[in-house]
TORKOL-4160 file (C-alpha; in steps of 0.2 Angstrom, whole numbers, padded with zeros to 4 digits, m for minus):
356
<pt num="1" X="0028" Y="m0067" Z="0023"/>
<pt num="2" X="0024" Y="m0084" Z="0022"/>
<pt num="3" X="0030" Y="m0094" Z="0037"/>
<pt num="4" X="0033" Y="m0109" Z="0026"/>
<pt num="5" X="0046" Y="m0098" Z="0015"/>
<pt num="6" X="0056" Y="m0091" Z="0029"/>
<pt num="7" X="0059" Y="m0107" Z="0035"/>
<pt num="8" X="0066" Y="m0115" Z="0018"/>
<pt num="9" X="0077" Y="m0100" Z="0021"/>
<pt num="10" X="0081" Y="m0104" Z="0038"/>
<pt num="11" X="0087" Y="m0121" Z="0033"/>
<pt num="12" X="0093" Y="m0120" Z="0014"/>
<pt num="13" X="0096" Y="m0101" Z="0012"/>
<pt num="14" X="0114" Y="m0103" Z="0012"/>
<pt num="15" X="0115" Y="m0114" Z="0000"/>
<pt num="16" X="0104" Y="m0104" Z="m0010"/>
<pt num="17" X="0113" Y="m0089" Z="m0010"/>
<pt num="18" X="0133" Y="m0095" Z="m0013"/>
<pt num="19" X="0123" Y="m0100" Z="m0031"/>
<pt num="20" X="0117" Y="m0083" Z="m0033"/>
<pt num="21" X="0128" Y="m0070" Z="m0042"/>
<pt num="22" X="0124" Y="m0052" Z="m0039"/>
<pt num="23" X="0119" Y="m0047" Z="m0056"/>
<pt num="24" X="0108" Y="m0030" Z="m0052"/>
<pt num="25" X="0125" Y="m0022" Z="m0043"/>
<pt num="26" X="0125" Y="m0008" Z="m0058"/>
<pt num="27" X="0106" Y="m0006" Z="m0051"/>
<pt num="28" X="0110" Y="m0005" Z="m0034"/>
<pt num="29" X="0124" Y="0009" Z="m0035"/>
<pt num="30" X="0114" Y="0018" Z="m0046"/>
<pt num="31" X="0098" Y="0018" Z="m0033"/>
<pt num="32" X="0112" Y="0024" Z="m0020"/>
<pt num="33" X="0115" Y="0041" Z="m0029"/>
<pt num="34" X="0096" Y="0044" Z="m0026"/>
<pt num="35" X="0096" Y="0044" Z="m0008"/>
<pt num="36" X="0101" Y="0060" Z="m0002"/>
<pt num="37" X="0119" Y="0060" Z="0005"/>
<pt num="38" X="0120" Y="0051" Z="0023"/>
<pt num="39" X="0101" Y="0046" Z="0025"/>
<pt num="40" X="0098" Y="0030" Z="0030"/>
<pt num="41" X="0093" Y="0019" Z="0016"/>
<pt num="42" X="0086" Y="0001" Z="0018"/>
<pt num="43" X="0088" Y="m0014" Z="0009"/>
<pt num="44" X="0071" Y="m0026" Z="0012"/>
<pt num="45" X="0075" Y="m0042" Z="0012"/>
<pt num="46" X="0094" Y="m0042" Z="0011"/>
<pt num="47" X="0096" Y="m0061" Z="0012"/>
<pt num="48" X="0116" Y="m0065" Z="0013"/>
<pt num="49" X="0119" Y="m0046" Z="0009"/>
<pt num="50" X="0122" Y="m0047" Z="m0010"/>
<pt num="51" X="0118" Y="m0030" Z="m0013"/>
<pt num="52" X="0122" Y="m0023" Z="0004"/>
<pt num="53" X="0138" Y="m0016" Z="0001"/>
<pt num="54" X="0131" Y="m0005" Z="m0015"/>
<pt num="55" X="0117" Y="0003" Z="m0009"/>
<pt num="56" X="0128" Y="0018" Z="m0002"/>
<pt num="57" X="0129" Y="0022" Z="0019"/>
<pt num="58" X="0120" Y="0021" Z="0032"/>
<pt num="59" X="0111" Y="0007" Z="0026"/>
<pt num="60" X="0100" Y="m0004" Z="0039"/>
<pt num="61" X="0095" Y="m0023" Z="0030"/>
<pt num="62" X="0079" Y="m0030" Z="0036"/>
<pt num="63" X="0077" Y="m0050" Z="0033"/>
<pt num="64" X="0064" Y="m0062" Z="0040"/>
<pt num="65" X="0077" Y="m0078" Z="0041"/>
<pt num="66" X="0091" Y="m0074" Z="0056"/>
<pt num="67" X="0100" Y="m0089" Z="0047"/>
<pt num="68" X="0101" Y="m0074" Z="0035"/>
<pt num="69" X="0108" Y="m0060" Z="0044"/>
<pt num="70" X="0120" Y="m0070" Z="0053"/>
<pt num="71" X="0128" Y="m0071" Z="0036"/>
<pt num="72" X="0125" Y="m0053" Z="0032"/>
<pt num="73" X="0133" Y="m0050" Z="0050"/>
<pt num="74" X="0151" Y="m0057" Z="0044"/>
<pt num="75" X="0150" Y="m0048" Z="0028"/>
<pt num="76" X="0146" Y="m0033" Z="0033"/>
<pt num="77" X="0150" Y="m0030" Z="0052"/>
<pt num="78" X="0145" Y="m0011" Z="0049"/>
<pt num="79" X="0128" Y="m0011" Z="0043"/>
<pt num="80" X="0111" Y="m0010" Z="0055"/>
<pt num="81" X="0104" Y="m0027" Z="0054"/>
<pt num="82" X="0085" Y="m0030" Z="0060"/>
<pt num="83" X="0076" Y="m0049" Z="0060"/>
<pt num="84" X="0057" Y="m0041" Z="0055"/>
<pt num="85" X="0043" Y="m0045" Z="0041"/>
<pt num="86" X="0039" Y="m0034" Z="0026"/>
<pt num="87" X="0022" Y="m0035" Z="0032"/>
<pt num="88" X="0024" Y="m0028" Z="0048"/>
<pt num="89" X="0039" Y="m0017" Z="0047"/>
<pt num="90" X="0047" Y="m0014" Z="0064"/>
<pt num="91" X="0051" Y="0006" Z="0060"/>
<pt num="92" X="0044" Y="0024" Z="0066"/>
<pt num="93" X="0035" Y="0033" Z="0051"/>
<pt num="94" X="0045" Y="0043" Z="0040"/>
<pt num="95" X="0062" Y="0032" Z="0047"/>
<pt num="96" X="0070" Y="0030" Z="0029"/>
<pt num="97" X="0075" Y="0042" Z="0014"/>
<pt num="98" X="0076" Y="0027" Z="0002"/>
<pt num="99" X="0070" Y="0007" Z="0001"/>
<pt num="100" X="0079" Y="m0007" Z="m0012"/>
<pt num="101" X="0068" Y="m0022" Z="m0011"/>
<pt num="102" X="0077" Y="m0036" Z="m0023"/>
<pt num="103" X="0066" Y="m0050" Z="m0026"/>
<pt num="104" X="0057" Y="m0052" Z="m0010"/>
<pt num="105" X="0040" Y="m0044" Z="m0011"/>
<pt num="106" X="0037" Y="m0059" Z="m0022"/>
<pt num="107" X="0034" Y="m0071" Z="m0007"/>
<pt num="108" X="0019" Y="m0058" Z="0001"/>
<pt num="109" X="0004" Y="m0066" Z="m0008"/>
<pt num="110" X="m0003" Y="m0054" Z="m0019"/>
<pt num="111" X="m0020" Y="m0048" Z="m0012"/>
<pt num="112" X="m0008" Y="m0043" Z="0004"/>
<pt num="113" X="0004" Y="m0035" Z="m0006"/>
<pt num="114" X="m0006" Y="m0018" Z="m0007"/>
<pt num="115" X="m0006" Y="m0016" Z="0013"/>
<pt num="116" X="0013" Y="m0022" Z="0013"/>
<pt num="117" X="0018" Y="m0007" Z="0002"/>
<pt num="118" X="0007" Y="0005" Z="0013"/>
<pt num="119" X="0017" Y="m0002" Z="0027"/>
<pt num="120" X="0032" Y="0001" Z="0017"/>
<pt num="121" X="0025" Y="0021" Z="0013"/>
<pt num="122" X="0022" Y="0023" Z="0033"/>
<pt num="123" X="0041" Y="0019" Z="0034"/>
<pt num="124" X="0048" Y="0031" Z="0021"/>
<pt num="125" X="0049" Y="0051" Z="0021"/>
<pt num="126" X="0043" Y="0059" Z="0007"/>
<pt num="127" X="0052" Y="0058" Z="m0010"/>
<pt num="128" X="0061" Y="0044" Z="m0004"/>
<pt num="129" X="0067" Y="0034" Z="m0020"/>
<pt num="130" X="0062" Y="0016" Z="m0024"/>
<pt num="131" X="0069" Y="0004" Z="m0033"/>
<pt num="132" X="0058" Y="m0015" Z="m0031"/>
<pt num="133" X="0061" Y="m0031" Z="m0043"/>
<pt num="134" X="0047" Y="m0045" Z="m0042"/>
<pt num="135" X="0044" Y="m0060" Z="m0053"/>
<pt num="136" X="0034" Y="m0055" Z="m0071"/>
<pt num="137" X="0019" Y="m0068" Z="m0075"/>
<pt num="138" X="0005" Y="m0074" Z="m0071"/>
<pt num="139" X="0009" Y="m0088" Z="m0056"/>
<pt num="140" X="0005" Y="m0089" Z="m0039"/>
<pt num="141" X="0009" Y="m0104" Z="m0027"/>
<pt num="142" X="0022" Y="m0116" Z="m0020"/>
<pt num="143" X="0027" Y="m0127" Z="m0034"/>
<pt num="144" X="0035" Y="m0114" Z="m0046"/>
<pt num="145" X="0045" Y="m0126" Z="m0056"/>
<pt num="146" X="0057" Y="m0113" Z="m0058"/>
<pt num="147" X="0059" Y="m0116" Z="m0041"/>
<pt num="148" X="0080" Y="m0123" Z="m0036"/>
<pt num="149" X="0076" Y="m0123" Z="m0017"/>
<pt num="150" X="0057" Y="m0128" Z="m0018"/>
<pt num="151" X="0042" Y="m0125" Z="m0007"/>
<pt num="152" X="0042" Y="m0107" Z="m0006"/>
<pt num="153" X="0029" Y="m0096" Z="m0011"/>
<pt num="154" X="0031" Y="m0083" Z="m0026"/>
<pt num="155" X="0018" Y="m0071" Z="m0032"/>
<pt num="156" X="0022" Y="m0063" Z="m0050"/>
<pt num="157" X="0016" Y="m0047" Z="m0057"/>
<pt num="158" X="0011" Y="m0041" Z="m0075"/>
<pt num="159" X="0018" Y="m0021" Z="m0076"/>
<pt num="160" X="m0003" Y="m0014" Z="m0079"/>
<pt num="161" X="m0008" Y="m0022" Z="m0064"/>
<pt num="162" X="0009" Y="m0019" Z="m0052"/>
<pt num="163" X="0008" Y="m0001" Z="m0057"/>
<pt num="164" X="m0010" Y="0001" Z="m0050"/>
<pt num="165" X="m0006" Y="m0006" Z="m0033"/>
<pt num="166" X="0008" Y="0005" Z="m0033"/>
<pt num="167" X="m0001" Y="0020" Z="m0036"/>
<pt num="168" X="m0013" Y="0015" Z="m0023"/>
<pt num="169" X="0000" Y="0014" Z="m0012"/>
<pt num="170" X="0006" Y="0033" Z="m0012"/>
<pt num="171" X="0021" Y="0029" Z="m0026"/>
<pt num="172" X="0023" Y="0039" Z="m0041"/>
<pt num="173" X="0029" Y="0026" Z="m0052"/>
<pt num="174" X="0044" Y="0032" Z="m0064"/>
<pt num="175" X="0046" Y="0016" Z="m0072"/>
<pt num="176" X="0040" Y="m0001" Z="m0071"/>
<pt num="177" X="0050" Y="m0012" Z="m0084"/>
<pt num="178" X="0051" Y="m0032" Z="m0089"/>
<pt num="179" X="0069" Y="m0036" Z="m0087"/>
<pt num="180" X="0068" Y="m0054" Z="m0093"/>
<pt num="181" X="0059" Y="m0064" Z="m0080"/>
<pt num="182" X="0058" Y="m0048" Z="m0067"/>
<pt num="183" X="0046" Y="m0035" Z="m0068"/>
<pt num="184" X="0058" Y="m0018" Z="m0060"/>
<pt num="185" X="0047" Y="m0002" Z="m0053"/>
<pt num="186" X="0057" Y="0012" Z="m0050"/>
<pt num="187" X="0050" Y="0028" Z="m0040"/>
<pt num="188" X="0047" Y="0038" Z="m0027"/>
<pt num="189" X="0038" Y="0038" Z="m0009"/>
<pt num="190" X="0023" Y="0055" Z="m0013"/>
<pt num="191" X="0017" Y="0065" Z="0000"/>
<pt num="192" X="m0002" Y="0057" Z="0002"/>
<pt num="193" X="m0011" Y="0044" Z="0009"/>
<pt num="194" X="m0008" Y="0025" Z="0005"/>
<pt num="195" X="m0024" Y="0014" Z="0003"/>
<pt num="196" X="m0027" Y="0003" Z="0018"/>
<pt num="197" X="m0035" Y="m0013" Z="0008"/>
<pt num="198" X="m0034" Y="m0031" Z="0006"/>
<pt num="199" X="m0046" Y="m0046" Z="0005"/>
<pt num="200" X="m0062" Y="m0048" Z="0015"/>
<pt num="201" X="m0067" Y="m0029" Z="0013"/>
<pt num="202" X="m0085" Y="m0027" Z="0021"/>
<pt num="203" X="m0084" Y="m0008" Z="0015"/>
<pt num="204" X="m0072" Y="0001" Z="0006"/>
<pt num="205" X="m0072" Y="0020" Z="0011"/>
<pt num="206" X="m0067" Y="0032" Z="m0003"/>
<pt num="207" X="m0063" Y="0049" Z="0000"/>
<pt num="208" X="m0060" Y="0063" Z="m0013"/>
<pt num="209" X="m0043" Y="0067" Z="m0010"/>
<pt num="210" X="m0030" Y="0068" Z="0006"/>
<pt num="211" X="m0028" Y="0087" Z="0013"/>
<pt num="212" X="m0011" Y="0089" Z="0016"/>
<pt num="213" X="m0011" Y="0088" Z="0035"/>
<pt num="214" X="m0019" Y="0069" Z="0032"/>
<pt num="215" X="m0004" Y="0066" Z="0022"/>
<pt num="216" X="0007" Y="0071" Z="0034"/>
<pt num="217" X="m0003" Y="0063" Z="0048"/>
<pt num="218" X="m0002" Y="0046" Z="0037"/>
<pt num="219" X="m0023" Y="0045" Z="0039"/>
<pt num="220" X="m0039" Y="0051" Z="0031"/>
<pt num="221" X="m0049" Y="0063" Z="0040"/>
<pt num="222" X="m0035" Y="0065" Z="0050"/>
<pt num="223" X="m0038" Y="0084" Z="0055"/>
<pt num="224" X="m0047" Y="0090" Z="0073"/>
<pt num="225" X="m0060" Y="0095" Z="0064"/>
<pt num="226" X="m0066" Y="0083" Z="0051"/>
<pt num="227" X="m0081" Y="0072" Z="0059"/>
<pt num="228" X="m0078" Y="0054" Z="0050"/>
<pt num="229" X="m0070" Y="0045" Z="0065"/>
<pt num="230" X="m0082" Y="0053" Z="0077"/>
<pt num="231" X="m0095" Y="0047" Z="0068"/>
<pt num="232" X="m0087" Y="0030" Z="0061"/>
<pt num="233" X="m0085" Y="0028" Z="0083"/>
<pt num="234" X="m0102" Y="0032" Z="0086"/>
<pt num="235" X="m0110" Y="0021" Z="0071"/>
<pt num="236" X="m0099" Y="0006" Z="0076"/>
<pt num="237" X="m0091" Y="0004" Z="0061"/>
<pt num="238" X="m0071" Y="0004" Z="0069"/>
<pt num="239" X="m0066" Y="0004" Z="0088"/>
<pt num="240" X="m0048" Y="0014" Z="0087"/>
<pt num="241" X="m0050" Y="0033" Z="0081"/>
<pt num="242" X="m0038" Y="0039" Z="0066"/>
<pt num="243" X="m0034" Y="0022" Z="0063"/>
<pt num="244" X="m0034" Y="0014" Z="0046"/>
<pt num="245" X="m0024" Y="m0002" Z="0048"/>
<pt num="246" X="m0034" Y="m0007" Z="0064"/>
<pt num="247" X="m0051" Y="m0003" Z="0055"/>
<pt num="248" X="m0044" Y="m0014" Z="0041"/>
<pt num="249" X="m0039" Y="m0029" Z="0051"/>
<pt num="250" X="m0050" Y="m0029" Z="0066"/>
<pt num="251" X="m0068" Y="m0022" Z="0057"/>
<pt num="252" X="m0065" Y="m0025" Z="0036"/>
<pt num="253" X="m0064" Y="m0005" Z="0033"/>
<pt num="254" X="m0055" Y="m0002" Z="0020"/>
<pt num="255" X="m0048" Y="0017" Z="0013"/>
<pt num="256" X="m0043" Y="0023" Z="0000"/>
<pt num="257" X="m0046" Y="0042" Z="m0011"/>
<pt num="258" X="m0053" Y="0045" Z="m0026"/>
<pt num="259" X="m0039" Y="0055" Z="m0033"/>
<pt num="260" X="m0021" Y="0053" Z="m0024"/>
<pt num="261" X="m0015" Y="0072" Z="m0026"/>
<pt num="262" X="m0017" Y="0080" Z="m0008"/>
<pt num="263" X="m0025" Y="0098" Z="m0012"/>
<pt num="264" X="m0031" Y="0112" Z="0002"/>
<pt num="265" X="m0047" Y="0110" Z="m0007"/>
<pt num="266" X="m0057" Y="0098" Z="m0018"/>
<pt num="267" X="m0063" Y="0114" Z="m0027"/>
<pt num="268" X="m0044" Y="0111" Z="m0034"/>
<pt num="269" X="m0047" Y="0095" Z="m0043"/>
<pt num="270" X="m0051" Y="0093" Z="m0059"/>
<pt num="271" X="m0065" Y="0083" Z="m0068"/>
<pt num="272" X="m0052" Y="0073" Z="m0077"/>
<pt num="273" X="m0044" Y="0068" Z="m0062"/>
<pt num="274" X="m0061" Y="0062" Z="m0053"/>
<pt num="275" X="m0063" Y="0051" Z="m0069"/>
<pt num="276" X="m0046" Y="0043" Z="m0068"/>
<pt num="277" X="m0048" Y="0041" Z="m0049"/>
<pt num="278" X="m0061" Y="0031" Z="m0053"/>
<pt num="279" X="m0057" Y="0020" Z="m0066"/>
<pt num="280" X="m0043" Y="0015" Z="m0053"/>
<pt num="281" X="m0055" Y="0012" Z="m0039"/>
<pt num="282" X="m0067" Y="0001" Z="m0049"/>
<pt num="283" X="m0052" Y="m0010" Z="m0054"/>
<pt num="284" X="m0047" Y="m0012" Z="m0036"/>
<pt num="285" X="m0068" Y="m0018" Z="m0031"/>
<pt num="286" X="m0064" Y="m0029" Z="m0046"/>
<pt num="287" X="m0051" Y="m0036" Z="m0039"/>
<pt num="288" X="m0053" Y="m0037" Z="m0020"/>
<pt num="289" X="m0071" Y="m0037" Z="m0021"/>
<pt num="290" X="m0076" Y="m0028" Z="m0005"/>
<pt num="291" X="m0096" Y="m0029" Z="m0001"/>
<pt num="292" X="m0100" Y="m0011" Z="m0004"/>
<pt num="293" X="m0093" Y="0006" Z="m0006"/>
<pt num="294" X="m0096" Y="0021" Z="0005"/>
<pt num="295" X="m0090" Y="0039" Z="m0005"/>
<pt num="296" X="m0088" Y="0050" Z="0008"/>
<pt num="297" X="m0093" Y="0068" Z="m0001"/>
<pt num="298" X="m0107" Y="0070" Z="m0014"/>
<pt num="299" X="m0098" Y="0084" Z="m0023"/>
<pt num="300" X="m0083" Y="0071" Z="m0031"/>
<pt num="301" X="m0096" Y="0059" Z="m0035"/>
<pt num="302" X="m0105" Y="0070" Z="m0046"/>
<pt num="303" X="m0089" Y="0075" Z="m0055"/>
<pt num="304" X="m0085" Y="0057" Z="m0058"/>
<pt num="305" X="m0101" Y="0047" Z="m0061"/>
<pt num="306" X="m0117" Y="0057" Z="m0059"/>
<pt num="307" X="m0120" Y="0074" Z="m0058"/>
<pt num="308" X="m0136" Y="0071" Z="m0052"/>
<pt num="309" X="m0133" Y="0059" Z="m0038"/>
<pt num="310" X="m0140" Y="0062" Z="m0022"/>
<pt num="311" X="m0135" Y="0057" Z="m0005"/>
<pt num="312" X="m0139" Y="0038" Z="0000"/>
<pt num="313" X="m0138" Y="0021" Z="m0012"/>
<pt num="314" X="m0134" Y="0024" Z="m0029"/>
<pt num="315" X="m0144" Y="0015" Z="m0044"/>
<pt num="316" X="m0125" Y="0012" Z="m0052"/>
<pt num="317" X="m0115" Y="m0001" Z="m0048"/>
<pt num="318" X="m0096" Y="0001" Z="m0046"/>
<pt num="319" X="m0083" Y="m0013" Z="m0051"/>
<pt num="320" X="m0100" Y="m0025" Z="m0048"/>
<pt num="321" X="m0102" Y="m0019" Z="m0031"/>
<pt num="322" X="m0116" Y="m0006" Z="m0022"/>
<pt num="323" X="m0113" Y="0011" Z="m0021"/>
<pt num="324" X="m0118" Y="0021" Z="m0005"/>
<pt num="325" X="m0114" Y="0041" Z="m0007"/>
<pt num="326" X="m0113" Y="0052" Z="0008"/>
<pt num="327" X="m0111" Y="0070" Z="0012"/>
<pt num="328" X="m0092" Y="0077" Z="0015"/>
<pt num="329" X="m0088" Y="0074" Z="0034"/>
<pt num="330" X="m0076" Y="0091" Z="0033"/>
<pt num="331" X="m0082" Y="0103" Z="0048"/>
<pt num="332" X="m0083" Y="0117" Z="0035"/>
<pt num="333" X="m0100" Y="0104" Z="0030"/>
<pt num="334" X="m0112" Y="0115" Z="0040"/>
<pt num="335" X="m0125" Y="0107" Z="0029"/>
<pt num="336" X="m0123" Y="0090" Z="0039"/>
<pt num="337" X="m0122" Y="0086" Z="0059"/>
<pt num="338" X="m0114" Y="0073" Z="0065"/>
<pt num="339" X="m0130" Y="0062" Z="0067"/>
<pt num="340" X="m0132" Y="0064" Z="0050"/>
<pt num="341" X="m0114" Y="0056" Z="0044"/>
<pt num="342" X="m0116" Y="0042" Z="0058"/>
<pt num="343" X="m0132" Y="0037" Z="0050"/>
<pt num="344" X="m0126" Y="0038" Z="0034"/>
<pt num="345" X="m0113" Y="0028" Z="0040"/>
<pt num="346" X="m0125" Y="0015" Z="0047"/>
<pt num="347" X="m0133" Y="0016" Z="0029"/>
<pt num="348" X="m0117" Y="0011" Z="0021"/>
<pt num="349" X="m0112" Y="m0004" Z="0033"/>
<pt num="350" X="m0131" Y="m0011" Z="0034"/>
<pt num="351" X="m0128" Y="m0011" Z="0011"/>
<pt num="352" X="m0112" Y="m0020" Z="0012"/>
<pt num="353" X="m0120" Y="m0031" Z="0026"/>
<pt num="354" X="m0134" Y="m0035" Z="0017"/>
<pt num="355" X="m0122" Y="m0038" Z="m0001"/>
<pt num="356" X="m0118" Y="m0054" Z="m0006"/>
């Protein structure tokens, strides 16, 4: 979050909060009856604990203002109380069966929002339910003049777009509903692979779609077997093997899939589901605008785009951006050694090197 925000919290959040009425409270109990019975749910960005006390037990609330949990504290003298940033959750994977987030995803800026929520996936055990309220509209900035405390920093959602990042995230959204000036997504955590994405991209990796083992190993490519961090080690493109948020922040690789359903097989997609997958990943080059695109596997390529494509750059662009296609790095691949995917590789980051 921003450190500007937390601080206006710090000093003025008690104020703020004795004018503030808990009004979602039907909300909140009713997200409570979708945790399964004594999982530990957490409330992110619990402020003064207005919802607290109706999200059901155990319950752990996570606030970046400690002005904010000494309040909580005296409220609520049972619940698990962590100082932390909902872009950098303090928790093991898989620590939670349920997240209630109640206007406080609006202070993460929105090109960070997309790795905030895969933080928040990383967190969450599959099927874990969601229940997240933002600000609707179209602003973004410090001078909201809606604003009674002033300074902080919102960021508001319209539902098309919201949806997308959720989706990208490794939620399957149930609903996603303007409620006055609040935009409310309801869901839950799927067993796949959140996108690994933000500003800055040099190259945005898509693969076809997670295996099961990746999903459960919260990383593409994940399995023994599978060459693309070898060969992404040997070409230079990351430093840390099986390591998405690294590669992300330290070396501008982002990840995403083509289509989010994890499958044994690609030969279990469908054509439609290639052409869906990538209408979604062009909108997200739109928006984040990454230098190039590397598809990792000829065969999904061909189903979505061109089913003459060959291996190397493509002649179409993709959201505006170059399109570099390479073969599958799956060790049942016999066709391509691992000098072949890390020049390919190399391929891939001299385009988006050499992309303006």
């Amino acid at each position: 979050m921003e450190r500007s925000t937390v601080d206006l919290y710090e000093t003025k959040g008690l104020d703020w909060a004795a004018r503030r009425r808990p009004v979602r409270q039907a909300h909140a109990r009713s997200f409570a009856k979708r945790v399964q019975a004594g999982a530990l749910r957490i409330d992110l960005g619990c402020g003064a604990g207005r919802y607290l006390g109706d999200l059901g037990e155990p319950v752990l609330g996570l606030d970046a203002a400690a002005t904010m949990l000494t309040e909580c504290r005296e409220l609520f003298p049972r619940a698990h109380l962590v100082r932390g940033d909902l872009e950098a959750l303090p928790f093991g994977r898989r620590r939670f069966a349920g997240a209630w987030a109640n206007m406080s995803y609006l202070h993460v800026p929105s090109l960070r929002l997309p790795l905030a929520l895969a933080d928040l996936h990383r967190v969450l055990g599959a099927d874990a339910p969601i229940d997240v309220q933002l600000l609707h509209g179209d602003y973004e900035g410090s001078a909201l003049p809606a604003d009674d405390v002033g300074g902080r920093f919102f960021a508001s959602w319209r539902p098309d777009a919201l949806m997308d990042v959720f989706t990208g995230a490794g939620f399957e959204i149930h609903a996603c509903q303007v409620e006055e000036e609040v935009v409310r997504v309801r869901g839950v955590r799927l067993r796949t692979l959140a996108d690994t994405v933000g500003p800055g991209m040099s190259l945005l990796v898509v693969g076809l779609n997670p295996s099961f083992y990746a999903a459960d190993a919260g990383v593409g490519f994940a399995r023994p077997g599978n060459r693309f961090w070898p060969a992404a080690l040997r070409a230079g493109l990351v430093s840390r093997d099986r390591d998405a948020f690294h590669a992300l922040r330290h070396h501008g690789m982002g990840m995403t899939d083509l289509v989010k359903r994890p499958s044994t097989g690609a030969n279990e997609l469908t054509r439609d589901e290639y052409a869906v997958g990538m209408r979604r990943v062009e909108g997200l080059v739109r928006w984040l605008e990454p230098r190039a695109l590397c598809m990792v596997g000829l065969a999904g390529y061909r189903a979505a785009v061109d089913r003459h494509a060959e291996p190397g750059l493509q002649p179409i662009l993709s959201g505006g951006r170059p399109v570099y296609v390479m073969p599958s790095t799956s060790g049942a691949n016999a066709h391509a050694s691992i000098d072949d995917l890390v020049t390919h590789l190399r391929a891939a980051w001299s385009v988006a090197a050499t992309s303006s």
